[in-house]
Structure formats: structure tokens, C-alpha cells
N, C-alpha and C positions, 0 to 999 in steps of 0.2 A: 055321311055329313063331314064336310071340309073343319077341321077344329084349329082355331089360332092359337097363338100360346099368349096370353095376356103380362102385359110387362108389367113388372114388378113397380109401383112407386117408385123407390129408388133408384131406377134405369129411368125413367121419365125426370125424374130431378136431375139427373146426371146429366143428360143429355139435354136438357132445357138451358144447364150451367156452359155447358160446351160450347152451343150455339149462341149464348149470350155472349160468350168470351170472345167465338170470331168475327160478330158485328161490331164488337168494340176497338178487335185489330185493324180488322176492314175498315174502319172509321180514322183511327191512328194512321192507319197508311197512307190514305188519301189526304188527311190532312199534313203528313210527311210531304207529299207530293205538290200538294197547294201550299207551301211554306216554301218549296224547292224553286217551284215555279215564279212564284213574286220575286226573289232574288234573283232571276234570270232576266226580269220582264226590263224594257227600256223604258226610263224614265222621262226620256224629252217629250215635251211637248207640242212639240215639229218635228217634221220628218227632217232628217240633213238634206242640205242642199245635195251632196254628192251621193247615191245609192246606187250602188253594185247589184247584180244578177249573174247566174252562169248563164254562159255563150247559148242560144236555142241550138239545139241539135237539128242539121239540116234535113228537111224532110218530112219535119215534123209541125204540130198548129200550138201553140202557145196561146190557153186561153187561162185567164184572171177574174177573180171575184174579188169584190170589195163593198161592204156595207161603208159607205161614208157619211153617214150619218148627218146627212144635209149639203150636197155643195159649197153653197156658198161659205158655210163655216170652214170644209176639210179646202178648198182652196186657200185658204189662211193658214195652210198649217204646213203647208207642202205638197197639196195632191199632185202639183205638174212636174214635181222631181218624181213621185215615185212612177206618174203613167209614162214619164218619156225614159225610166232608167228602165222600166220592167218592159216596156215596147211589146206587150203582146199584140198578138194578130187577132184575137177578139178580147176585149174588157166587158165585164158587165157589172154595173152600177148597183146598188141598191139605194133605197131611205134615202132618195136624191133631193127629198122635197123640192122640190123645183116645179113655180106654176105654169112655166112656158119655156119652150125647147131654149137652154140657152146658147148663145153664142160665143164661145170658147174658143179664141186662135189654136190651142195645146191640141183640145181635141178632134178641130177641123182638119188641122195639117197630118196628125196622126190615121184619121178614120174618117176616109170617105164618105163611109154607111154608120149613119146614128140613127137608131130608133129610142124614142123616149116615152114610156107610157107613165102618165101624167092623171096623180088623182083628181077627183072632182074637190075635196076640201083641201084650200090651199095650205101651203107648207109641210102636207103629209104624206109621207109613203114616198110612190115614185122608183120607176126601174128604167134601167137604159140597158142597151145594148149598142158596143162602136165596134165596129168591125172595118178592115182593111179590105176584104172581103165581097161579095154582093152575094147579098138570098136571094133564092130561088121565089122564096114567100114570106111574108112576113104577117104573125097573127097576134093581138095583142087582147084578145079576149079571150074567156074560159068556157067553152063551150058546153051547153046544159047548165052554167047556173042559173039562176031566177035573176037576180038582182047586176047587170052589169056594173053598176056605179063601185058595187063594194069589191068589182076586180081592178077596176083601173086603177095603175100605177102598182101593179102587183103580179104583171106578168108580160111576157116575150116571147113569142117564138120565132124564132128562125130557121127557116127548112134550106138546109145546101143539097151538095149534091148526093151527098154519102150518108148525112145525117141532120138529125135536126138537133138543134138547140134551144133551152128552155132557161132563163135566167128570170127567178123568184122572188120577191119578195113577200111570205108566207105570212099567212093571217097567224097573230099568237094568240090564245086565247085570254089575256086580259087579266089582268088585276083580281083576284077572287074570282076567276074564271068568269068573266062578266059575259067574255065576246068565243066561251066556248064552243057555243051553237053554230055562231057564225064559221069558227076554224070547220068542225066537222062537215057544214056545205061545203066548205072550201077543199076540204079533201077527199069528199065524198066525191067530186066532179072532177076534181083534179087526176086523180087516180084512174080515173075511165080514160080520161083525155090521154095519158102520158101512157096508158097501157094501149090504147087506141095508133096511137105515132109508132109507138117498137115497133106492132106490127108491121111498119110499111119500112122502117129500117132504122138502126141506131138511133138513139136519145141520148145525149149529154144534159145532164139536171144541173144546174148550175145555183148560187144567190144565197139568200138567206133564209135558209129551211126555219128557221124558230123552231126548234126541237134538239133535243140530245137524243143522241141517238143509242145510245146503254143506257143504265141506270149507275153504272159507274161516271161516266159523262155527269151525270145528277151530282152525285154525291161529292164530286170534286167540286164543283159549283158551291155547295152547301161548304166545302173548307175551307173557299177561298177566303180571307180577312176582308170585312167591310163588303162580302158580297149577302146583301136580304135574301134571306132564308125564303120569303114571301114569294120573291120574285120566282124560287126554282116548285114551290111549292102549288104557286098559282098559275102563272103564266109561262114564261120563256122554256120551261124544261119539261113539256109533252115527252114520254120517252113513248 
């Protein structure tokens, strides 16, 4: 018979004190780092008119994600200085809320190929893809879920020639996890879909995954000043 050696009390207090101690560094730390990070963060309101990038390297595709959190508002703040300073060869939009394809000189002249997937309730959600570029195919549905209505304006793809692209905009799961059922279809089919494409060649995932992807991710969230604890506890920080 295999015989354990039973710890002493003592070594269980000990080590219960330990572990208390490096959650509390671990806590310290991060909030060292979200104290660091506010100090760093810009304070304007607008983007500058003038915005700089490095030169793209030749040979290479320059692609860009941006959650703008409503067009019509982030055009008020400087969206057409940062799409015409950063000039990528594919941009993709998030939370465009936009109830019909807009008409935008910036991003006609810039992006031959816009696709816009547009939810059914107005002024919510909303993804685009502008590309300089032409797909091969373009699919704006999730294939296998039950409910199409609750993908529109939440997904893209684009098939080239080398690879496809996928720019997201992911279901969170809600306020007191209200709309968690719904994320888990949403990943539950997502994941077939996106492991279905590698097979035939490269995937670039692009958008706004809603999720942190550590638990370190989390906990920085939870240091930030004036960021709700709620919000990482319930919805936006899925790790």
C-alpha cells in the first residue's frame, strides 16, 4: 500500500500565508502597471489632423483593425486622418453601427472592395471590410448557426488567393451574463467554421474578439481607475 505523509497543520498555514502573499503582489503589480499605463495613454479627444506610420515594407499586405464604435460619431473625431495616414491595403471596421452602406468619398477613393454586413436592429453592431484588393468570395454569414439575424453585422469573410480573411465582431456575453448562451452558439459554430477554412489554407482572424485572452488580461482590466469591475466579471473579459 502506497502511504502519503500527511502535512503537518502548520505547513498548510504556512503555505496558505504564502499564496495569500503572491496574490496580493500579483494584484500590486498589475495595478503598478495600470497606474503606468494611464500616464502613458493620450488624452485628446480627436485624433491630430497629422498622423504618422512606418513606410510598409515592400512585398508585404498591411492589414488594420479598428472597433469605432459607431461611424458616424468616430468621423467626428478624425477617422479620415487616421484611414488615409495608416493606408492599409485591407481595413476592417467594427461596431460600425451603420443602417445602410454608407457613402464616404475617404473610403471610396481609398477601397475599391467594401463589404458591409449590416444588423437587422438599427444603430447596432455592424462590420466592414475595405480592401484595395478583389476576393475571390465573399461570405457574410456563419454557417450552422440556427438564427441568422443574430450574426448579421458580426461577421466577414473574405477568400483571396493564398488565404482567407475573417473580421469579427464577437458576441459578448452581457451584462450579468444575460447573452451568455447566445456567445456559446456563437462559438460553438464559429470554431467549426474557422477550423473548416485552415483546412483548405491560411485564416487571418481579425475584429473584435470580446474576450481577453489570459487571466492576466482580466486582472489588468480590474486595475484600471474607473474601469467596473462588473463589466470584467460579467461580460467583456470571457478569458
Amino acid at each position: 500500500m502506497l502511504r502519503t505523509k500527511r502535512k503537518h497543520p502548520v505547513d498548510v498555514e504556512e503555505n496558505t500565508k504564502i499564496a495569500r502573499l503572491k496574490t496580493e503582489q500579483s494584484k500590486t503589480n498589475f495595478t503598478d502597471v495600470a497606474q503606468t499605463l494611464e500616464k502613458t495613454q493620450p488624452t485628446n479627444k480627436v485624433l491630430p489632423v497629422t498622423i504618422t506610420f512606418p513606410q510598409k515594407t515592400p512585398g508585404t499586405l498591411r492589414i488594420a483593425t479598428w472597433n469605432i464604435c459607431g461611424l458616424a460619431a468616430s468621423s467626428k473625431k478624425g477617422f479620415k486622418y487616421y484611414v488615409e495616414a495608416e493606408d492599409a491595403d485591407i481595413l476592417v471596421l467594427t461596431e460600425t453601427k451603420v443602417n445602410n452602406e454608407p457613402v464616404d468619398p475617404t473610403l471610396a477613393n481609398l477601397y475599391p472592395y467594401r463589404y458591409w454586413s449590416i444588423a437587422e436592429k438599427k444603430g447596432y453592431s455592424g462590420t466592414a471590410i475595405l480592401s484595395k484588393y478583389k476576393p475571390l468570395n465573399v461570405n457574410m454569414t456563419l454557417p450552422g448557426h440556427p438564427d441568422p439575424s443574430e450574426t448579421k453585422g458580426r461577421i466577414i469573410m473574405l477568400e483571396f488567393e493564398t488565404f482567407y480573411l475573417i473580421g469579427t465582431y464577437v458576441v459578448n456575453a452581457g451584462q450579468g451574463l444575460k447573452t451568455l448562451e447566445a456567445k456559446k452558439e456563437w462559438n460553438t459554430h464559429f470554431d467549426a467554421y474557422i477550423r473548416d477554412l485552415d483546412k483548405k489554407k491560411p485564416v487571418i482572424w481579425t475584429g473584435d474578439l470580446n474576450v481577453a485572452p489570459t487571466e492576466m488580461g482580466e486582472e489588468l482590466l480590474w486595475s484600471i481607475k474607473d474601469f467596473p469591475e462588473s463589466n470584467c466579471r460579467s461580460s467583456k473579459c470571457e478569458v
